[in-house]
TITOR-302613 format. One record per residue (C-alpha): x negated, z, y negated. Coordinates in steps of 0.001 Angstrom, whole numbers, plus 500000, padded with zeros to 6 digits. Layout:
BEGIN
XZY...
# end
This chain:
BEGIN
642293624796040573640627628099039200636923627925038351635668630003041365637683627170043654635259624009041544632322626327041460632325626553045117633547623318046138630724622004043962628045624396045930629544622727048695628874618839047847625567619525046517624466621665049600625896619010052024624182616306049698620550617820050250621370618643054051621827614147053963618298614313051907616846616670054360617847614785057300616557611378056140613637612557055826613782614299059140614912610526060825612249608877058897609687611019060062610959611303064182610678607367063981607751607139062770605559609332065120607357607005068060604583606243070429603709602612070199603142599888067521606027598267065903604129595212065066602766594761069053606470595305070333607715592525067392604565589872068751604258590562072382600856591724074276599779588015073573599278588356069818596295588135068285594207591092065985594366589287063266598432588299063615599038592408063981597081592879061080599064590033058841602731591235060377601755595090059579600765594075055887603945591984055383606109595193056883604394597434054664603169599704057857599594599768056397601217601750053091601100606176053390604141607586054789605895608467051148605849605179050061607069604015053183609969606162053319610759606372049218611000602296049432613221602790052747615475605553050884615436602989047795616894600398049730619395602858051416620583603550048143621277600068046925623111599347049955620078597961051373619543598870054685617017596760055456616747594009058396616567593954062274613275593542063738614668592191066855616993589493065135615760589297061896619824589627060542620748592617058059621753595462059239624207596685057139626662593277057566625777593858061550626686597509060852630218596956059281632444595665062311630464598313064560631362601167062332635023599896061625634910599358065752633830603161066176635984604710063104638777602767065282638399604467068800637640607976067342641192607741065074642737606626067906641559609512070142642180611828067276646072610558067020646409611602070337644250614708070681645141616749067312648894616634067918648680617097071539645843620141070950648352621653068131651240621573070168649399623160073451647830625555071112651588626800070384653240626693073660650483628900074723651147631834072013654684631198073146653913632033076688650650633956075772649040635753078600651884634030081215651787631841083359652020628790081232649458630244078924646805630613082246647694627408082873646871625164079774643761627068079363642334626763082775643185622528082703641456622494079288638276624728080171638158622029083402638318619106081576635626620236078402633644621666081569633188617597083167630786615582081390631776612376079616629842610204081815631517611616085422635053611842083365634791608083082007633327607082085723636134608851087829638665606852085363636894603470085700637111604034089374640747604812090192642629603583087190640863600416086560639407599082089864641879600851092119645283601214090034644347598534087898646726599567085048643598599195081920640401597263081921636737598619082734635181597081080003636152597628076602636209594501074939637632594087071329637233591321068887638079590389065367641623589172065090642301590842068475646431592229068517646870595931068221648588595917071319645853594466072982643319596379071547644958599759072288644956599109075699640961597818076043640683601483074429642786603505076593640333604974078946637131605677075987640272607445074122641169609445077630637834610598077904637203611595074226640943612978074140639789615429077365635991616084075580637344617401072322641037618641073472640413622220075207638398623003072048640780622263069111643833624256071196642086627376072003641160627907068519645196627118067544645725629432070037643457632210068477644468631821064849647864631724065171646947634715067541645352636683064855648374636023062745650720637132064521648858640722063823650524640552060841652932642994058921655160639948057900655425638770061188656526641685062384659493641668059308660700638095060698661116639608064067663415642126062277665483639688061127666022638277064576664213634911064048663156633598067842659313633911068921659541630134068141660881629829064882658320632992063896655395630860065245656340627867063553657984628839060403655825632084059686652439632109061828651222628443062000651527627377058317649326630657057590646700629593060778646421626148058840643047626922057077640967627362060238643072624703062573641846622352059658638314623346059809638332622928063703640327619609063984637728618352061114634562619556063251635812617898066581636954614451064206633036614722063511632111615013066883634601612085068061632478609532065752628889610796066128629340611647069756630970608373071095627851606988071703627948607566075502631315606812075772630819603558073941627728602483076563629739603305079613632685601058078564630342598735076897632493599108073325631162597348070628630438600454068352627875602041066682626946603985069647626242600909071689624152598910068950622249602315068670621451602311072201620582598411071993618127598777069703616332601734070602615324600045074127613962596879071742612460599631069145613991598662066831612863601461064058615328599918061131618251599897062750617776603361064602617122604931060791620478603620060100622667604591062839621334607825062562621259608169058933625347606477059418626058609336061982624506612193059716626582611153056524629632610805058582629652614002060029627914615665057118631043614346054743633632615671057635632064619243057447632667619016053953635856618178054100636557621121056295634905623365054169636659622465050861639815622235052632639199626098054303638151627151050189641204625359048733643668626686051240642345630372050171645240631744048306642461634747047222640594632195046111642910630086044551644558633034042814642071635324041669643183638842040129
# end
């Protein structure tokens, strides 16, 4: 790679390593102006001054702010995440099969939504401004336009209870089949399929669109190449730079924004230990789901930006 290709994919790192910095502090400082006392919630009503005053001291809670949150961002960086309140285990070995359970669904509904996006995306420059164009945009506008809670409802309703082809609940385990596990995950994957779907294929649709403005294209209709073959052979592999930034946002979006999913089919993700613990108040493990979140979909911007600078032929090939 040239050196204006490193130079900015290093701007990029370092800018999206700050942004982490910046929103750490940002988490830190939302949970700790939380109305309520952490030690009272951990004791009960019952407890005594004196057994507040001990618990704070051992927690550190008496300590200023910056010492609180440099120890906390110490800890993060030693793999140290620190311990539940509510259970007294450690967070990051509770954290590991909920992340690998939430990494899981959100690959799975990006296996079926990228391809199935990409391929929509196409068919409707094929058909642009006909009737099968209309038609996948106005079913993907609908289903962005329903909430995830009424979509994920409506298919709890009729295909679990009354079709009864998937279960309700999404239960997975350790050691659980694939086969098995696929289908507990068929109808959080629906859901999140129809959330991030209509996005990802109208921008496929518009930057293969803007290609096909070009002088090239025009040469390989010369030749006699059909509209297919000049979408697929000439326009798409030159619409891959923004398709890739898009398909990388909405991957983002399918693992921070699973958590409602994940409580309405009671998945055992990150979403649903988030939720868990924020009723109990639990302010360690709520700095870590969100600081997990933010560094996931932090890292996944990246990715889409280097990817966008790298695919730059300009760029790439300065005169």
């Amino acid at each position: 790679m040239s050196t204006p290709v490193l130079k900015l994919v290093a701007q990029r790192i370092a800018m999206g390593v700050l942004l982490l910095l910046a929103v750490s502090v940002l988490i830190f400082v939302g949970t700790q102006i939380l109305p309520g006392d952490v030690a009272q919630s951990i004791l009960g009503q019952s407890a005594t001054p004196q057994a507040l005053e001990n618990l704070r001291r051992d927690m550190g809670l008496n300590d200023p702010a910056y010492i609180r949150y440099l120890r906390w961002l110490g800890g993060i960086l030693t793999g140290d995440l620190g311990t539940a309140l509510s259970s007294g285990q450690d967070i990051a070995t509770s954290l590991k099969d909920r992340l690998w359970n939430t990494l899981f669904l959100a690959s799975a509904a990006a296996a079926v939504s990228i391809p199935l996006a990409i391929g929509l995306g196409l068919l409707a420059v094929r058909y642009r401004n006909g009737f099968v164009d209309k038609l996948i945009s106005g079913l993907g506008l609908a289903s962005t336009s329903l909430p995830e809670f009424f979509t994920g409802y409506l298919l709890i309703y009729f295909v679990a209870v009354q079709l009864q082809w998937f279960p309700s609940v999404s239960t997975v385990y350790e050691g659980m089949p694939l086969g098995e596990r696929l289908s507990a995950i068929a109808l959080p994957v629906t859901v999140l399929t129809l959330v991030v779907l209509a996005h990802m294929m109208r921008m496929t649709r518009a930057a293969i669109l803007n290609v096909m403005q070009s002088a090239y294209i025009e040469t390989a209709e010369l030749k006699g190449l059909t509209p297919f073959q000049i979408i697929t052979r000439h326009a798409f592999p030159n619409a891959i730079a923004p398709i890739v930034n898009v398909v990388m946002l909405n991957l983002a979006f399918l693992i921070v924004g699973v958590v409602v999913v994940e409580v309405i089919f009671v998945y055992p993700g990150m979403g649903q230990y988030l939720v868990d613990h924020v009723a109990k108040r639990d302010v360690p493990v709520v700095q870590a789901c969100g600081l997990v979140f933010a560094a996931v979909y932090i890292s996944l911007n990246i990715v889409a930006d280097i990817v966008a600078i790298v695919s730059n032929p300009r760029l790439r090939h300065p005169k």
